[in-house]
DSSP file (Angstrom, degrees, kcal/mol; ACC not computed):
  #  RESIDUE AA STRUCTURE BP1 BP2  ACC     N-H-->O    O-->H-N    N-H-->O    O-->H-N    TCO  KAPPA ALPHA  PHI   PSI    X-CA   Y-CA   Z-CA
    1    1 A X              0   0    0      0, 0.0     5,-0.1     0, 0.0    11,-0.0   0.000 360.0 360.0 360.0 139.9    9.7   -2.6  -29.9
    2    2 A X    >>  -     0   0    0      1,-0.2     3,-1.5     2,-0.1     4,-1.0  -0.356 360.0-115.0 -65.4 148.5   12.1   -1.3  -32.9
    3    3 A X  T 34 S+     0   0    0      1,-0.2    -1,-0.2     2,-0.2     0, 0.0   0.512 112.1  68.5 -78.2   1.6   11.9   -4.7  -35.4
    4    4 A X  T 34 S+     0   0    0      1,-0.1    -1,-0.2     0, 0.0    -2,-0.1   0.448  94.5  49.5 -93.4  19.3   15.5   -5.1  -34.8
    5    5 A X  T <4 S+     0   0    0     -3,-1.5     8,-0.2     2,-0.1    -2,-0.2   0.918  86.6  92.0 -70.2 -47.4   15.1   -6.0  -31.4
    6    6 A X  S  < S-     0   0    0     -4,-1.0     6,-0.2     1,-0.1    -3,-0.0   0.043  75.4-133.8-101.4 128.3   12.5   -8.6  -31.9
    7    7 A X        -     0   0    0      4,-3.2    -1,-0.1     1,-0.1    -2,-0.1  -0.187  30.9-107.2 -56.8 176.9   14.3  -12.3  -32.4
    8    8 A X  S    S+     0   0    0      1,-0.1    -1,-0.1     2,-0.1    -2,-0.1   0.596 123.7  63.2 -90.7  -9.3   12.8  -14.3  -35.3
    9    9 A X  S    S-     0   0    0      1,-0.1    -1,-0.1     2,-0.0    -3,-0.0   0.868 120.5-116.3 -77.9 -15.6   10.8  -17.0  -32.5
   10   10 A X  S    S+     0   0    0      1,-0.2     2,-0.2     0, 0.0    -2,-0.1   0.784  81.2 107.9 109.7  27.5    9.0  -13.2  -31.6
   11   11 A X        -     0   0    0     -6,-0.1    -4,-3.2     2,-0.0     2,-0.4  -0.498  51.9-155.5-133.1-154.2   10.2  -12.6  -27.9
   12   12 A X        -     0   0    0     -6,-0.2     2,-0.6    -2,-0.2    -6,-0.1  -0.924  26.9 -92.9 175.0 144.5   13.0   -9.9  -27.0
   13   13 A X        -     0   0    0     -2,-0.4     2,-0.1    -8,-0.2    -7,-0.0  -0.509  39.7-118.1 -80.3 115.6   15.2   -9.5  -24.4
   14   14 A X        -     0   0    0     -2,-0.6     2,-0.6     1,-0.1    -1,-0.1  -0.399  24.6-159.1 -58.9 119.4   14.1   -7.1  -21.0
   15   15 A X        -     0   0    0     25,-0.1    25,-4.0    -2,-0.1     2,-0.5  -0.917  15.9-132.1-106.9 105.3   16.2   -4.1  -20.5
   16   16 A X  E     -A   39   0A   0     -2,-0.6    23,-0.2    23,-0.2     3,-0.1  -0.330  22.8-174.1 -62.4 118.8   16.2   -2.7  -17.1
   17   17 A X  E     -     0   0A   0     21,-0.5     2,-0.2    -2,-0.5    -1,-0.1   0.908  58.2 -14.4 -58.4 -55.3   15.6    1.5  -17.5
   18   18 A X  E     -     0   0A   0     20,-0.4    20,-3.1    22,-0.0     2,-0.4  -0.971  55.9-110.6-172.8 159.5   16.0    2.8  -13.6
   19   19 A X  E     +A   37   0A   0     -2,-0.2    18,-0.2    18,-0.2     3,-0.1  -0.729  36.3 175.4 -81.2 124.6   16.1    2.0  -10.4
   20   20 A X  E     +     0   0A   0     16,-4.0     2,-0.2    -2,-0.4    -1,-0.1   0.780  62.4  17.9-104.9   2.9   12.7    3.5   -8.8
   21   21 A X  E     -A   36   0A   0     15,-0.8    15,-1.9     2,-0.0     2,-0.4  -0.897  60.0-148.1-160.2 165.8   12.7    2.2   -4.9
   22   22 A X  E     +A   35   0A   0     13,-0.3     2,-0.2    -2,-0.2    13,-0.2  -0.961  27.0 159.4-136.6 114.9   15.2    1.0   -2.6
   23   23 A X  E     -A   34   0A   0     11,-2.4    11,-1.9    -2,-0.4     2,-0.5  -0.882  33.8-138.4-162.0-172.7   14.4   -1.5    0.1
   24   24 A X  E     -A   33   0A   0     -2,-0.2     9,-0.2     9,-0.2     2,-0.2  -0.965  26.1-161.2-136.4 111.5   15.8   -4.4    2.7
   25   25 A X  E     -A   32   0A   0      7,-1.7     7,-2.4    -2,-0.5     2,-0.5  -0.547  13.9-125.4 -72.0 140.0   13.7   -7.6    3.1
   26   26 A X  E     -A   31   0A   0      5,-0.2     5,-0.2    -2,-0.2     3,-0.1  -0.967  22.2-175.2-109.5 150.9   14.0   -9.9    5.9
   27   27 A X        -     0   0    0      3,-2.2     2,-0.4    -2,-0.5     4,-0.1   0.071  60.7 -66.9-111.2 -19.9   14.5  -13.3    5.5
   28   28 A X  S    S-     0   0    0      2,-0.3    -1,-0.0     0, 0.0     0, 0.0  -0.886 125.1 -24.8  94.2-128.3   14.5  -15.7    8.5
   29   29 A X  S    S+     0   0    0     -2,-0.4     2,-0.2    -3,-0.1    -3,-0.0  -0.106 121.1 102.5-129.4  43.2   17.5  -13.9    9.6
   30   30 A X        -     0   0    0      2,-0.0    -3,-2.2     0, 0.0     2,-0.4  -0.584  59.6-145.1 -78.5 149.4   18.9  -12.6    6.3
   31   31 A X  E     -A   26   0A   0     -5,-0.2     2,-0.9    -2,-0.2    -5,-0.2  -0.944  23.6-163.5-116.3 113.2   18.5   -9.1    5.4
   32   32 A X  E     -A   25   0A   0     -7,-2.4    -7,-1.7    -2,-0.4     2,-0.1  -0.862  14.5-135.3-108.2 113.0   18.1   -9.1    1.3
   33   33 A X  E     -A   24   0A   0     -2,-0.9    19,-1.7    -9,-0.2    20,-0.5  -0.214  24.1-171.8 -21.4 116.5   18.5   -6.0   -0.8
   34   34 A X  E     -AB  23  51A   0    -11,-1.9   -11,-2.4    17,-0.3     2,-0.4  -0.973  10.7-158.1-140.7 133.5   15.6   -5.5   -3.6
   35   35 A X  E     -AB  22  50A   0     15,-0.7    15,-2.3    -2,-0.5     2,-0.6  -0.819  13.7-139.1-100.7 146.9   15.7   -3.0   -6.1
   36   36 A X  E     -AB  21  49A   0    -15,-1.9   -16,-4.0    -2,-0.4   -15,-0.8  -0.917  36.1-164.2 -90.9 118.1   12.0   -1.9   -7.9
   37   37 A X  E     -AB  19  48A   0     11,-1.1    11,-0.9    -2,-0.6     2,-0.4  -0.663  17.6-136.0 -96.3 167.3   13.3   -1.7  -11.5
   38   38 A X  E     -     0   0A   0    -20,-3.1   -21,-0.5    -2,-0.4     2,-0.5  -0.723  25.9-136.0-105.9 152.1   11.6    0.0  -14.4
   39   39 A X  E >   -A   16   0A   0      3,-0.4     3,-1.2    -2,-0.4   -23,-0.2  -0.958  19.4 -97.9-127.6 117.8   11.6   -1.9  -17.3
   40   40 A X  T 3  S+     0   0    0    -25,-4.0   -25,-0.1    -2,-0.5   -23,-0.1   0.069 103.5   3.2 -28.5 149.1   12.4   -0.8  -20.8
   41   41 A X  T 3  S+     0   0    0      1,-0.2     2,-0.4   -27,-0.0    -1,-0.2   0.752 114.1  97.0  48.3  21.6    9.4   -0.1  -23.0
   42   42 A X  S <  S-     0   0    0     -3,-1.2    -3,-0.4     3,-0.0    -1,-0.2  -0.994  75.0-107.1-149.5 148.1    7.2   -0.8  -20.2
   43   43 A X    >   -     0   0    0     -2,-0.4     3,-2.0     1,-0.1     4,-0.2  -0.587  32.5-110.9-101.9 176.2    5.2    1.8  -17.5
   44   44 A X  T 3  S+     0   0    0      1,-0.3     3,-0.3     2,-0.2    -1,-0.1   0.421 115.3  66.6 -86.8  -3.5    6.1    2.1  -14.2
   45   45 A X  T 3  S+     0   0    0      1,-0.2    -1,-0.3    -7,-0.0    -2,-0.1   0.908 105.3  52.0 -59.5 -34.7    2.8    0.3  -12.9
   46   46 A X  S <  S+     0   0    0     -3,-2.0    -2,-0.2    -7,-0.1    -1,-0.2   0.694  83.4 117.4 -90.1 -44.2    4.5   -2.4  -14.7
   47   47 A X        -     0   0    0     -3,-0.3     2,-0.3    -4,-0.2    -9,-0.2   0.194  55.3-146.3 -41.0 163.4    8.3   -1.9  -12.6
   48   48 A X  E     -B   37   0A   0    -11,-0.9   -11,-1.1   -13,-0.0     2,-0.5  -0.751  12.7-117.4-124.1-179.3    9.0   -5.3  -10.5
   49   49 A X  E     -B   36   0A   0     -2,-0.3   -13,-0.2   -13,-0.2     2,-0.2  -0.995  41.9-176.5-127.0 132.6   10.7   -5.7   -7.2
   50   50 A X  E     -B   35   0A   0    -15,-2.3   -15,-0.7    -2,-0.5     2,-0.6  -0.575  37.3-102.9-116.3-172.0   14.0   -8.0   -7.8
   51   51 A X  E  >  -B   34   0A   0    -17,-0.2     4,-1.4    -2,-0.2   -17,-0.3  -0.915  32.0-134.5-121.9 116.0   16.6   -9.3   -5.5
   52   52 A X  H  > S+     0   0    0    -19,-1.7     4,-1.7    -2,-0.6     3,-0.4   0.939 108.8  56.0 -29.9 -63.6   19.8   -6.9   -6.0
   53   53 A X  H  > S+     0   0    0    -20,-0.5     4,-1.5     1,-0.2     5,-0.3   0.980 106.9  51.7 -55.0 -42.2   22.1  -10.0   -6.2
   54   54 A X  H  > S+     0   0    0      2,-0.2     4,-1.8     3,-0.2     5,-0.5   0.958 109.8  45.6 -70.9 -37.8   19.8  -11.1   -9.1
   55   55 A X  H  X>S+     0   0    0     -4,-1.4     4,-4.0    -3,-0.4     5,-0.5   0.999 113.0  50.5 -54.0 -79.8   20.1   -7.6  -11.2
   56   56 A X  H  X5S+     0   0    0     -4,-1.7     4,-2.3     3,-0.2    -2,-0.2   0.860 110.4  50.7 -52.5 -59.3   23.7   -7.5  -10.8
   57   57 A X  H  <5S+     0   0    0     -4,-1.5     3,-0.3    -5,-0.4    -1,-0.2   0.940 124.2  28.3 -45.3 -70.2   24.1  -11.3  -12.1
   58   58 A X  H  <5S+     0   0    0     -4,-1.8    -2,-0.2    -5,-0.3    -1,-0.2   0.898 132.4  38.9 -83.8 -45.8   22.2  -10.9  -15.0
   59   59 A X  H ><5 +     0   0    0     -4,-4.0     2,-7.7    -5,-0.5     3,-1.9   0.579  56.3 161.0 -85.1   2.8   23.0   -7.1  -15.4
   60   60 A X  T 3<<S+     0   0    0     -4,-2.3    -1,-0.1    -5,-0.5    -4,-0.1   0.457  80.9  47.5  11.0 -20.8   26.5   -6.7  -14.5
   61   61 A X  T 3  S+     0   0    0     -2,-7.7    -1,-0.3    -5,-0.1    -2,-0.1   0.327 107.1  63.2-119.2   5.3   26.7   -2.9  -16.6
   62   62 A X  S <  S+     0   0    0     -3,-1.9     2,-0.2    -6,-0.1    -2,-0.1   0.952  95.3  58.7 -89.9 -39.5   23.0   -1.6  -14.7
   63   63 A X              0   0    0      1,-0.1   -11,-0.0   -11,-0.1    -1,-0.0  -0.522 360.0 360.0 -92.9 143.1   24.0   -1.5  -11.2
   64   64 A X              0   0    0     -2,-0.2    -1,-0.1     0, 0.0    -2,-0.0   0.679 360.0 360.0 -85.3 360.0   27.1    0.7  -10.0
């Protein structure tokens, strides 16, 4: 990480990179959107699967 990312406690914030995968979880009898993101500085073994609604809350400029 560039040294003006890094806070002074040592940590740093996660910037989602890309979307790599697409898919629709069931619920009970919800259907939930989950995105696999890529994660800045990190390789794609690494990507997570999130909850769409959860990207968009916390990322509001990643998702269109």
């Amino acid at each position: 990480y560039p040294l003006d990312q890094i806070r002074t406690d040592l940590s740093y914030v996660e910037e989602p990179e890309a979307i790599l995968d697409r898919q629709d979880r069931v619920k009970r009898k919800k259907t939930i959107p989950f995105v696999k993101i890529l994660w800045r500085n990190h390789p794609e073994r690494e990507a997570t699967w999130e909850t769409e609604e959860s990207i968009r809350t916390s990322y509001p400029y990643f998702l269109p």
